[in-house]
Structures are given as C-alpha cells and as structure tokens.
Backbone and ligand atoms as CSV (ligand in chain L), in Angstrom:
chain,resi,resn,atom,element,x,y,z
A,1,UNK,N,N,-12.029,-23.056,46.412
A,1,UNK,CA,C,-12.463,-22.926,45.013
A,1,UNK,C,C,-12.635,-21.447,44.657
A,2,UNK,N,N,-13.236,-20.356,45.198
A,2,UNK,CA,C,-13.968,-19.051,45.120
A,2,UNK,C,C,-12.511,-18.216,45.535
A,3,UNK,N,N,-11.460,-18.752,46.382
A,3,UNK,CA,C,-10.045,-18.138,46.368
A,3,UNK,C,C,-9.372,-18.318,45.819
A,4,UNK,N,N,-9.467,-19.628,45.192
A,4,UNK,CA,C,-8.140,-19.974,43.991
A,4,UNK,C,C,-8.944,-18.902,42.797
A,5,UNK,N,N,-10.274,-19.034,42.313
A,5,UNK,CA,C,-10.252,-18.364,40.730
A,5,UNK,C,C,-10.327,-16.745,41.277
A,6,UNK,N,N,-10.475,-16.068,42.431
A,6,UNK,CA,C,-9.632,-14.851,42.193
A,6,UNK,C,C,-8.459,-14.944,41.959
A,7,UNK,N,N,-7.845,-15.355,42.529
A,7,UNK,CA,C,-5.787,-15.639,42.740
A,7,UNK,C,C,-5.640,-15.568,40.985
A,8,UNK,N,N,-6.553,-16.394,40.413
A,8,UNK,CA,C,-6.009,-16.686,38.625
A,8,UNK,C,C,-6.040,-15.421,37.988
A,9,UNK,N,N,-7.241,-14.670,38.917
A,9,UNK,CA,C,-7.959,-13.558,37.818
A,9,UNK,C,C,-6.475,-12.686,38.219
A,10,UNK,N,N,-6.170,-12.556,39.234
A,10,UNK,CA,C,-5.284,-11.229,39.181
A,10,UNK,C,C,-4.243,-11.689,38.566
A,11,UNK,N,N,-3.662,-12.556,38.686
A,11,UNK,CA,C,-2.146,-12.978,37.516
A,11,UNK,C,C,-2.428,-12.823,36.523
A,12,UNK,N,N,-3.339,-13.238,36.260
A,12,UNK,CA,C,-4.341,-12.652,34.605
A,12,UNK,C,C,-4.288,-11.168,34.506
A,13,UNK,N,N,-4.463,-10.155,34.902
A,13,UNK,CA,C,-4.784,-9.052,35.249
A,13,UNK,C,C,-3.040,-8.252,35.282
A,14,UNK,N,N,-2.210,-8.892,36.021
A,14,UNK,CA,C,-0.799,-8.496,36.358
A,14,UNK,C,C,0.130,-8.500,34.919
A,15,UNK,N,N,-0.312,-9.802,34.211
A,15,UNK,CA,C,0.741,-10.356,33.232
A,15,UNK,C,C,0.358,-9.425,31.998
A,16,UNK,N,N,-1.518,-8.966,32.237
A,16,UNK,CA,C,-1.602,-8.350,30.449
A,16,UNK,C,C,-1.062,-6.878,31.245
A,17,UNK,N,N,-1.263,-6.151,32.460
A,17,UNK,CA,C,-0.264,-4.884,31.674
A,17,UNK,C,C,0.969,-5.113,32.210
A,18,UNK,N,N,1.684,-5.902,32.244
A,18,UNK,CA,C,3.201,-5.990,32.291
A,18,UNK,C,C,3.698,-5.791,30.493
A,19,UNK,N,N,2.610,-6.835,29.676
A,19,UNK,CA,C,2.271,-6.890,28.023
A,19,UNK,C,C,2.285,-5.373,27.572
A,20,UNK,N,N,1.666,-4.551,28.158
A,20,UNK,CA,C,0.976,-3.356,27.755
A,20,UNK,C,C,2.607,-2.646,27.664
A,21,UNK,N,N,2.800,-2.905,28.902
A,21,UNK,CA,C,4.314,-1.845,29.108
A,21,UNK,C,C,4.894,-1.797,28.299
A,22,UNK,N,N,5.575,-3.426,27.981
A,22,UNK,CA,C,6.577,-3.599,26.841
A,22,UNK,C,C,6.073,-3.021,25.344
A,23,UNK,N,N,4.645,-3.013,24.867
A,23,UNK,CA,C,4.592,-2.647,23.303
A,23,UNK,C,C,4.876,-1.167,23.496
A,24,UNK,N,N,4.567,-0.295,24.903
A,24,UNK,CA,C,4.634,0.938,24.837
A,24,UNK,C,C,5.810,0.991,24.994
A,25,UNK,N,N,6.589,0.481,25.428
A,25,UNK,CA,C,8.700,0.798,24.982
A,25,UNK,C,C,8.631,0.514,23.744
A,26,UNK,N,N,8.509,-0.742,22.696
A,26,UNK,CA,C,8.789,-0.637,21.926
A,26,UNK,C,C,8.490,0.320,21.060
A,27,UNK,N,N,7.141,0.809,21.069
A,27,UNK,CA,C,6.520,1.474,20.599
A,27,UNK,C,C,7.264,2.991,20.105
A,28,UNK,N,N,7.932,3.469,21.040
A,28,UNK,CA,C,8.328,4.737,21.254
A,28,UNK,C,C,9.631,4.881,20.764
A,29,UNK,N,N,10.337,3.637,20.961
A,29,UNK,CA,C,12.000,3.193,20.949
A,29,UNK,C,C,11.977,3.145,19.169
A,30,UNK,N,N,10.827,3.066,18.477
A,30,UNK,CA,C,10.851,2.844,16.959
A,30,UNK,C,C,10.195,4.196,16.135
A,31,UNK,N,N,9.727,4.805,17.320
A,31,UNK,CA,C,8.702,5.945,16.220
A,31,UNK,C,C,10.488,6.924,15.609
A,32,UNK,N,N,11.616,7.069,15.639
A,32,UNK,CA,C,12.199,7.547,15.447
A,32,UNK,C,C,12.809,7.170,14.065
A,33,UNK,N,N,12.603,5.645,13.650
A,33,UNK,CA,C,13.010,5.084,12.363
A,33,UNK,C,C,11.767,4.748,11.563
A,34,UNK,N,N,10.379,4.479,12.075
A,34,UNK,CA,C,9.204,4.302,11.542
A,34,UNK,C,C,8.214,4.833,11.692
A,35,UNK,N,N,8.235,5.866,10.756
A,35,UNK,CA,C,6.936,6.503,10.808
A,35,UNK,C,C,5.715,5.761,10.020
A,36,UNK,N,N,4.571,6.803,10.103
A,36,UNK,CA,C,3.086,6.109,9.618
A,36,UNK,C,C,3.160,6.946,8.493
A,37,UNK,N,N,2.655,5.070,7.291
A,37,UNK,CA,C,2.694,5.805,6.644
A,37,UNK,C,C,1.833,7.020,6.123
A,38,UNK,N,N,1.844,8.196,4.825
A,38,UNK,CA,C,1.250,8.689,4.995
A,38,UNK,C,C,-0.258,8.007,3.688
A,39,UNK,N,N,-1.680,8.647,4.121
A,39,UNK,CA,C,-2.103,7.959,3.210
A,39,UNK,C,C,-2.777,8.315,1.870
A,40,UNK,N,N,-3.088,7.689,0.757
A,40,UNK,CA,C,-3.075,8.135,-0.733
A,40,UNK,C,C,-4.574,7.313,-1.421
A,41,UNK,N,N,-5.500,8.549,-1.273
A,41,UNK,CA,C,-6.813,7.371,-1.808
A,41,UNK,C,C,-6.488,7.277,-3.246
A,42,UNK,N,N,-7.101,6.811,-3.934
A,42,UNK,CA,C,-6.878,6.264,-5.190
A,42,UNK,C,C,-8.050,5.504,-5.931
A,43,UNK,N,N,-8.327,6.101,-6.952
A,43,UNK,CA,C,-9.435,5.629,-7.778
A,43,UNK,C,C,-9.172,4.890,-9.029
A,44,UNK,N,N,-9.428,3.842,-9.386
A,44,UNK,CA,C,-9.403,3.861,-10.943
A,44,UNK,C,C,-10.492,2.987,-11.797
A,45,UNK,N,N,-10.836,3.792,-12.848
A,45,UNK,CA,C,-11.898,3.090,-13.871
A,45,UNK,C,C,-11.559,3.035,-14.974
A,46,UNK,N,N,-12.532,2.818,-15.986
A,46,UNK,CA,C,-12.146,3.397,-17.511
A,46,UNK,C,C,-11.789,4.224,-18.201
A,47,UNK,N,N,-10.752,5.034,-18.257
A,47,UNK,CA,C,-9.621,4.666,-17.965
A,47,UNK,C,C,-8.425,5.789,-17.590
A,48,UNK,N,N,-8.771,5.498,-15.774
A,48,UNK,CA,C,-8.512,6.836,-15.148
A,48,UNK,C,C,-7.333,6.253,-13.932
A,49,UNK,N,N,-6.878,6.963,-13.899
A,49,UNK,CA,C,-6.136,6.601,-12.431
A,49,UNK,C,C,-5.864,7.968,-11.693
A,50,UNK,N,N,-7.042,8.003,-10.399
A,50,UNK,CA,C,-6.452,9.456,-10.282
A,50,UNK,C,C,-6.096,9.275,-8.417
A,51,UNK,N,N,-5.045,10.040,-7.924
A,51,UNK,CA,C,-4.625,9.833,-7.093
A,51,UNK,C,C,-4.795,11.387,-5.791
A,52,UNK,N,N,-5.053,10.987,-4.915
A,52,UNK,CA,C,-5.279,12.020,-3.589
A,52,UNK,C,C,-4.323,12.003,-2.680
A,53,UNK,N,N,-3.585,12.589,-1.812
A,53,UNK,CA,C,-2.857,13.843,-2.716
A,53,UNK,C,C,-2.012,13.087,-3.939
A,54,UNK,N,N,-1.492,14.264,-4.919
A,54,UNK,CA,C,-1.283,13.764,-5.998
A,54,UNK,C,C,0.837,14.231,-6.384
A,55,UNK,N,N,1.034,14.864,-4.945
A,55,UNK,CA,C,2.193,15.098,-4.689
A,55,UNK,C,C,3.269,14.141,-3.944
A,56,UNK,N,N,4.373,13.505,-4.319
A,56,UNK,CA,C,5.044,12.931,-3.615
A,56,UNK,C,C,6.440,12.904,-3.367
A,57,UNK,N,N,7.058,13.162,-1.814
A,57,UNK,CA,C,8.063,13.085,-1.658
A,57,UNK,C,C,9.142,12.253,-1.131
A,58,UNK,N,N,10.452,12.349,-2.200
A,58,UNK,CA,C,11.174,10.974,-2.157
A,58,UNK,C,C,12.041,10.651,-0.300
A,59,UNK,N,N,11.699,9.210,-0.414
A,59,UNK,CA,C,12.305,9.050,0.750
A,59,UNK,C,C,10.914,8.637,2.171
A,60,UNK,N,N,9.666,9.117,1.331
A,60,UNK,CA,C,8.068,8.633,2.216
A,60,UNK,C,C,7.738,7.755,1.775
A,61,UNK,N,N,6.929,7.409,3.039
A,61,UNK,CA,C,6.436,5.732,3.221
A,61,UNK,C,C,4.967,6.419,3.175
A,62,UNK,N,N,4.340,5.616,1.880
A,62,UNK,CA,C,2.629,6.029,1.555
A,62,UNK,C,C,2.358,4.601,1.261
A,63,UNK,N,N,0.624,5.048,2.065
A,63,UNK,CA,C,-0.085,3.881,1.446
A,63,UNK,C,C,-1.325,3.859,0.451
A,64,UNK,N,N,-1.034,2.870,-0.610
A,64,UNK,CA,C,-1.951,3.377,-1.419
A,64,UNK,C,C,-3.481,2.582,-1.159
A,65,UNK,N,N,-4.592,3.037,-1.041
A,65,UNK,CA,C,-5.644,2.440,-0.945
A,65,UNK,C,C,-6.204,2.645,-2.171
A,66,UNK,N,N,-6.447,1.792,-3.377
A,66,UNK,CA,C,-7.067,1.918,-4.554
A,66,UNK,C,C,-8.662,1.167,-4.863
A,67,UNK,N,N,-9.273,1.659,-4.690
A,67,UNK,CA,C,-10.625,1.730,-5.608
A,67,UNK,C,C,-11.132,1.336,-6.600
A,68,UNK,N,N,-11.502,0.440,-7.241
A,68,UNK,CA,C,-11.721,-0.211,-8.648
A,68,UNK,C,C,-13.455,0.666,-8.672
A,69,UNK,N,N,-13.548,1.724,-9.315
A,69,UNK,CA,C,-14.605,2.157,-9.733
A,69,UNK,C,C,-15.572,1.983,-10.868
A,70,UNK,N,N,-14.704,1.019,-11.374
A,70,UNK,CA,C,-15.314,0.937,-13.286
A,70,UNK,C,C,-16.133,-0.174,-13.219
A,71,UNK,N,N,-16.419,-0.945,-14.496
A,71,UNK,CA,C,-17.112,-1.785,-14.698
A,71,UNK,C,C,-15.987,-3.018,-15.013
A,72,UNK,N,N,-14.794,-2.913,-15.097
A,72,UNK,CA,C,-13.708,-4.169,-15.527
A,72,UNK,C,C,-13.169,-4.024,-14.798
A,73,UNK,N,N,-12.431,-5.330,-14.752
A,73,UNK,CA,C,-11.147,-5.693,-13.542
A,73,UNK,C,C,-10.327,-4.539,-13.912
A,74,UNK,N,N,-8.942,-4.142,-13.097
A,74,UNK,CA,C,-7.855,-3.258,-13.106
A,74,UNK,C,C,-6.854,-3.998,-12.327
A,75,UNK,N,N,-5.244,-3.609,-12.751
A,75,UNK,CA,C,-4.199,-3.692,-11.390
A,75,UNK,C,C,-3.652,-2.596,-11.234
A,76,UNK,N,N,-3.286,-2.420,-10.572
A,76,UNK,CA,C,-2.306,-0.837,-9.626
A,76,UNK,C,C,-1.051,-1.443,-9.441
A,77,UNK,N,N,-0.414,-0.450,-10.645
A,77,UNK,CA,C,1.310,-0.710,-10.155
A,77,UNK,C,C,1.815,0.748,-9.805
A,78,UNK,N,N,3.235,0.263,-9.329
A,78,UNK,CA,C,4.417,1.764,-9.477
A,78,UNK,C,C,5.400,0.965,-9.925
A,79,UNK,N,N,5.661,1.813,-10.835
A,79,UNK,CA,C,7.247,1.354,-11.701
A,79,UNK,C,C,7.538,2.430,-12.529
A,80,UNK,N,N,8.804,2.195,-12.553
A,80,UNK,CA,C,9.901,3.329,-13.560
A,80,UNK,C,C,8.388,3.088,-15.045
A,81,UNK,N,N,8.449,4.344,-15.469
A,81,UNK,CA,C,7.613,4.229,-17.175
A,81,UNK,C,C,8.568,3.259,-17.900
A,82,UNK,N,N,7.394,2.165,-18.498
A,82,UNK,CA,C,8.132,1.505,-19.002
A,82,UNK,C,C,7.705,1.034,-20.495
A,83,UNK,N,N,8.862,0.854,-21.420
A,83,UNK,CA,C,8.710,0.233,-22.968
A,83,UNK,C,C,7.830,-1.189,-22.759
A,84,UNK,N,N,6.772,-1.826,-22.282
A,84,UNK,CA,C,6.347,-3.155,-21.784
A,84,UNK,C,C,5.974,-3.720,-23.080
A,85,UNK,N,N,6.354,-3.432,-24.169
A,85,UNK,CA,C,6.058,-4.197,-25.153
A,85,UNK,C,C,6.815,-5.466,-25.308
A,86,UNK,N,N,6.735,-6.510,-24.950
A,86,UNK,CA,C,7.623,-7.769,-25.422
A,86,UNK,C,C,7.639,-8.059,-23.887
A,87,UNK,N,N,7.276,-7.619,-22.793
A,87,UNK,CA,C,7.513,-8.020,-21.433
A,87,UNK,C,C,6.224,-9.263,-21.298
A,88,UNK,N,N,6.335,-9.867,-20.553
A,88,UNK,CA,C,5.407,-10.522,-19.472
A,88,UNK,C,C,4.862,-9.819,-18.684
A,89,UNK,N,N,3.662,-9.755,-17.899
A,89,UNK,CA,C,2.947,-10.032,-16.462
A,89,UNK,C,C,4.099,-10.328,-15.434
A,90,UNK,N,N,5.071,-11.601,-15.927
A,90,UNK,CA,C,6.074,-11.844,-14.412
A,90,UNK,C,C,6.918,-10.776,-14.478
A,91,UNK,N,N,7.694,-10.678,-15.798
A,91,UNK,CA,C,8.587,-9.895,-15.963
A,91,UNK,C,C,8.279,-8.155,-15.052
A,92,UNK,N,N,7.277,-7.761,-15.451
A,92,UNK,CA,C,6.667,-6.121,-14.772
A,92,UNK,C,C,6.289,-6.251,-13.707
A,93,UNK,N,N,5.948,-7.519,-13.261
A,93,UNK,CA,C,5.783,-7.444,-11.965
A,93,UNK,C,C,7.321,-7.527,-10.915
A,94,UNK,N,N,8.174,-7.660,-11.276
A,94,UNK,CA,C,9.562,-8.542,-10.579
A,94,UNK,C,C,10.129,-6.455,-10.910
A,95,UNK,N,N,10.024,-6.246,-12.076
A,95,UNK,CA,C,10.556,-4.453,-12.176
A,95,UNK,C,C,9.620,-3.401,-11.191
A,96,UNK,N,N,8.578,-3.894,-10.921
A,96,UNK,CA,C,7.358,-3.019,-9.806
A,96,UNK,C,C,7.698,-2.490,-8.911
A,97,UNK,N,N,7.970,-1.420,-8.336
A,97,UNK,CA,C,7.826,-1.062,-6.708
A,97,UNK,C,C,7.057,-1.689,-6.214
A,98,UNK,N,N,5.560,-1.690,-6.149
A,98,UNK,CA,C,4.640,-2.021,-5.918
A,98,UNK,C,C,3.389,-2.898,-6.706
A,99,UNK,N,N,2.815,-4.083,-6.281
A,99,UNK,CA,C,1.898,-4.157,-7.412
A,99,UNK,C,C,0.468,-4.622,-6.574
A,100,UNK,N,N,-0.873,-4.060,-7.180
A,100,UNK,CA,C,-2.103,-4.573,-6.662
A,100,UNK,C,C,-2.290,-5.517,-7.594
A,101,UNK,N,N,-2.300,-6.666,-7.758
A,101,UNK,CA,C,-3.079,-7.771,-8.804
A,101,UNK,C,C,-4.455,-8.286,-9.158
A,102,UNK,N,N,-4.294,-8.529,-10.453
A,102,UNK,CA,C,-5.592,-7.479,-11.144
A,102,UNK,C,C,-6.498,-8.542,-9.959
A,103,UNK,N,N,-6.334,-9.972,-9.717
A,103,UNK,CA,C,-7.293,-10.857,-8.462
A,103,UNK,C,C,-7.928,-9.923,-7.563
A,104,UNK,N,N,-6.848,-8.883,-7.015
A,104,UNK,CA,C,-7.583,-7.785,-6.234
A,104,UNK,C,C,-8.055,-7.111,-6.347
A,105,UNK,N,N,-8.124,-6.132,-7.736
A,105,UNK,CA,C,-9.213,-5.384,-8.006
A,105,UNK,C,C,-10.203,-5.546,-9.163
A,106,UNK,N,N,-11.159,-6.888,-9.078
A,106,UNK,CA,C,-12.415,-6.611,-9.373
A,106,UNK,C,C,-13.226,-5.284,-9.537
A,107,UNK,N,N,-14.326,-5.297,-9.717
A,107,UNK,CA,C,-15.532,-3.780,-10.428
A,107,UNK,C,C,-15.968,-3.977,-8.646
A,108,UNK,N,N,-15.842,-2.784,-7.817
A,108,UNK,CA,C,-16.004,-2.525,-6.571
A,108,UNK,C,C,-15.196,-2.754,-5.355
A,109,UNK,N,N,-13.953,-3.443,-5.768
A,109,UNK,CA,C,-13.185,-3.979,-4.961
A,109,UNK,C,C,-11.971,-2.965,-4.527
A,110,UNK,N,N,-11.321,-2.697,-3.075
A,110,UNK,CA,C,-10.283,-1.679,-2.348
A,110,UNK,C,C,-9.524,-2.506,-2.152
A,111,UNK,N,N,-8.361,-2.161,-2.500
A,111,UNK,CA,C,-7.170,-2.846,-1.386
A,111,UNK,C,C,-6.051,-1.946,-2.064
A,112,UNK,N,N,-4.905,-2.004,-0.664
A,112,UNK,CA,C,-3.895,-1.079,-0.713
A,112,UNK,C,C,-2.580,-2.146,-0.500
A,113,UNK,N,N,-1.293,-0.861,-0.881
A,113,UNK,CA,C,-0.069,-1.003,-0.607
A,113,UNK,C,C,0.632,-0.398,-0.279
A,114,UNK,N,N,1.550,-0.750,0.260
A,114,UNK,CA,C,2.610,0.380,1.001
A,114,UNK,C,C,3.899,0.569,0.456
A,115,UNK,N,N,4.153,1.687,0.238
A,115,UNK,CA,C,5.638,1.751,-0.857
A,115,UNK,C,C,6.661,2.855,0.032
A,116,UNK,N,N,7.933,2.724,0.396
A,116,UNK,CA,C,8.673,3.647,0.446
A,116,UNK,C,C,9.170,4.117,-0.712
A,117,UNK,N,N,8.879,5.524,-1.511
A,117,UNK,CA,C,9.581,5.786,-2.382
A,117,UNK,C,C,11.488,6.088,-2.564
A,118,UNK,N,N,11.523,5.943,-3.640
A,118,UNK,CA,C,13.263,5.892,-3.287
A,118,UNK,C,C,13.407,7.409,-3.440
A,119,UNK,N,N,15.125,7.625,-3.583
A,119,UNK,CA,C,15.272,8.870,-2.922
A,119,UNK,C,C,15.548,9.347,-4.942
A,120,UNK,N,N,15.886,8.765,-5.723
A,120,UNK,CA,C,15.947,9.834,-7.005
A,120,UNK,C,C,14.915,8.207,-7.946
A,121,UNK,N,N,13.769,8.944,-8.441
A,121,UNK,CA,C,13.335,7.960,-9.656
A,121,UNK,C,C,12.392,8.472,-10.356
A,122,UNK,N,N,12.534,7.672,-11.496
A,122,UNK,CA,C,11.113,8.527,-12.213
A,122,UNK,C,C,9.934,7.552,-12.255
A,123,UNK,N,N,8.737,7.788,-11.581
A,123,UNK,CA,C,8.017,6.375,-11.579
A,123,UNK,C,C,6.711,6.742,-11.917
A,124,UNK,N,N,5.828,5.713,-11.985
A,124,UNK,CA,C,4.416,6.409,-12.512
A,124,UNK,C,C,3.768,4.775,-11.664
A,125,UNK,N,N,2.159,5.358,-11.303
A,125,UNK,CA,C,0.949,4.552,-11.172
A,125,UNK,C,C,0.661,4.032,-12.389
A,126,UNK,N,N,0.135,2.973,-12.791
A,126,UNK,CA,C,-0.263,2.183,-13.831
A,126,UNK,C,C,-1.149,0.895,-13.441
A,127,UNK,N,N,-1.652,0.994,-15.071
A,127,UNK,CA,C,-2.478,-0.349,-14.996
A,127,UNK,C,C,-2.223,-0.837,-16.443
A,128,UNK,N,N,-1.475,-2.062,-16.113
A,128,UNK,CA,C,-0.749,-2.798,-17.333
A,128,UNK,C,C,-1.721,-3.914,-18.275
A,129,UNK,N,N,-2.988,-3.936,-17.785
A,129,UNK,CA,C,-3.594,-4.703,-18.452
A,129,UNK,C,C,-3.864,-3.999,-20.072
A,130,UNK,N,N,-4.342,-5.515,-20.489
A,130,UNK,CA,C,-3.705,-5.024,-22.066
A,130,UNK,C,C,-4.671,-4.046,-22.595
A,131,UNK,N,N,-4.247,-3.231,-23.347
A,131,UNK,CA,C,-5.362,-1.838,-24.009
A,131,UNK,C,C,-4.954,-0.660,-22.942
A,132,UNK,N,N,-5.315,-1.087,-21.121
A,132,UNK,CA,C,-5.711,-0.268,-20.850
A,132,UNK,C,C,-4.499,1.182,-20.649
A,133,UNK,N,N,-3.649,1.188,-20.278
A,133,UNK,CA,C,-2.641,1.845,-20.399
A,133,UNK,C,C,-2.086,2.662,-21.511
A,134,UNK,N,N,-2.410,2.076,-22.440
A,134,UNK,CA,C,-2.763,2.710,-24.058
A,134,UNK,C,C,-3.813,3.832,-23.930
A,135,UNK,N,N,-4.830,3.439,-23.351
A,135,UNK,CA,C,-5.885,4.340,-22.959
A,135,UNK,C,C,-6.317,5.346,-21.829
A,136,UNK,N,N,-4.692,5.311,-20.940
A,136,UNK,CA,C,-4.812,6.428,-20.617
A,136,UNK,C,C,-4.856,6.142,-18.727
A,137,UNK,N,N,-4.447,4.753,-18.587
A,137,UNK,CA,C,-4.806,4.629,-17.160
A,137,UNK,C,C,-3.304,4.415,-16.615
A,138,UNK,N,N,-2.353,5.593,-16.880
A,138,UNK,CA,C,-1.349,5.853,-16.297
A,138,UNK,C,C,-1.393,7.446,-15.638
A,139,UNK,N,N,0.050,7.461,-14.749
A,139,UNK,CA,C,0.028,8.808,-14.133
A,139,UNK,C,C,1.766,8.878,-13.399
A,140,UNK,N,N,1.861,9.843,-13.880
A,140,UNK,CA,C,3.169,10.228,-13.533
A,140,UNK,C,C,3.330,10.476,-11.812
A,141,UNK,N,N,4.615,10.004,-11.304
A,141,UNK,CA,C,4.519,10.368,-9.917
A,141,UNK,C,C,6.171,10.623,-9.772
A,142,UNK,N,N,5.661,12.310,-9.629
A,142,UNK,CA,C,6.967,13.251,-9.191
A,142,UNK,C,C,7.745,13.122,-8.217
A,143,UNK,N,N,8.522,12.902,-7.952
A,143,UNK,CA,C,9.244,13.048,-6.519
A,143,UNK,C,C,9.719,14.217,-5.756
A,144,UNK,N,N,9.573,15.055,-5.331
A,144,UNK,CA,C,10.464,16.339,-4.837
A,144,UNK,C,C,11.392,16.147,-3.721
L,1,CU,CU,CU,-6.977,-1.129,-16.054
C-alpha cells in the first residue's frame, strides 16, 4: 500500500514536467510570429475617451483595458470614423475592429480588447451610444 502510492506520486511528478517541456517549445517556437500584446489603459466618462499611450503603430497587437469612470453606461469601439446616422447597433458593430458592449461597461466597470491594427487606416475609439459621440466621446487613432 505505502509503495504503490509513492510509485503514483512519481509518475505524477514525471508526466507534469514532461507537460512543462512541451509549453516551453511551444512557447519559444511562436514568440517569433506572436508577440505580447502591447498595453493601452483607457478611461471613459462624460464625455471623454482618453487613451494611454495615445500613439499607435500600424501592424501592433494592443490591448485595450477601458474604464467606465462616469456615472452612465458607455461602449468602446474602433472603427473607420463613421457617417452612423441611419446605421443600427448591428450594423456598427459587424464595421468595428473592435467592440466593448455597452453590457460591459456599466458606471465602474473594466474590461478590455485586443486589436491588431491594420497596416494603412483611418480609425478612431468611440462610443456610439446615442448623444454621446455628438458630445465628444470620440478620438482619433493615428497610425504611423
Ligand atoms: Cu458613452
């Protein structure tokens, strides 16, 4: 009894770093096509969207972690600037790079996304809820 459950413990013991080995090949075999992304805090309230760093270059993988600081719900998009008059909610969302939905940002609520930017576009952060974008809770995002 007291020789068999060592015998288990070490196969136990053998099999997780045999485990270990393999994520560290993979690991290494990919850092050459996937990097981390880099990361982008992000605030927005009434009616602000302001972004850390506020520089971006085309062809990086960023993640955005956004902040609902205000007192009203918000969503966090990236999309080409757009005429959204006569659009839908589905419609801007399906044209989005990226979208946080407004479900996710409640008054105190974080959550992020991860965007590879493309290599030529003209795109901006936004929040498409109605009024607010009118009022100023957009932001241009440059590419160099
Ligand atoms: Cu908003």
């Amino acid at each position: 009894m007291h020789i068999h459950g060592a015998f288990t413990r070490r196969r136990a013991a053998t099999a997780s770093v045999t485990v270990a080995l393999l994520l560290a090949s993979c690991s290494s075999a990919s850092d050459q096509t996937v990097r981390t992304p880099v990361a982008v805090q992000v605030t927005v309230n009434e009616f602000e969207i302001i972004a850390t760093p506020a520089e971006f270059e085309a062809g990086e993988t960023y993640t955005f972690t956004v902040t609902n600081e205000g007192a009203a719900e918000h969503e966090f998009m990236i999309t080409e600037p757009m005429a959204h008059a006569g659009m839908d909610m589905g419609e801007m969302d399906e044209m989005a790079l990226a979208v946080i939905p407004v479900e996710q940002l409640p008054p105190g609520a974080t959550a992020s996304v991860t965007v590879t930017m493309p290599d030529n576009a003209s795109l901006e952060m936004a929040c498409h809820i109605e009024g607010h974008y009118e009022q100023g809770m957009r932001r241009p995002i440059e590419l160099s």
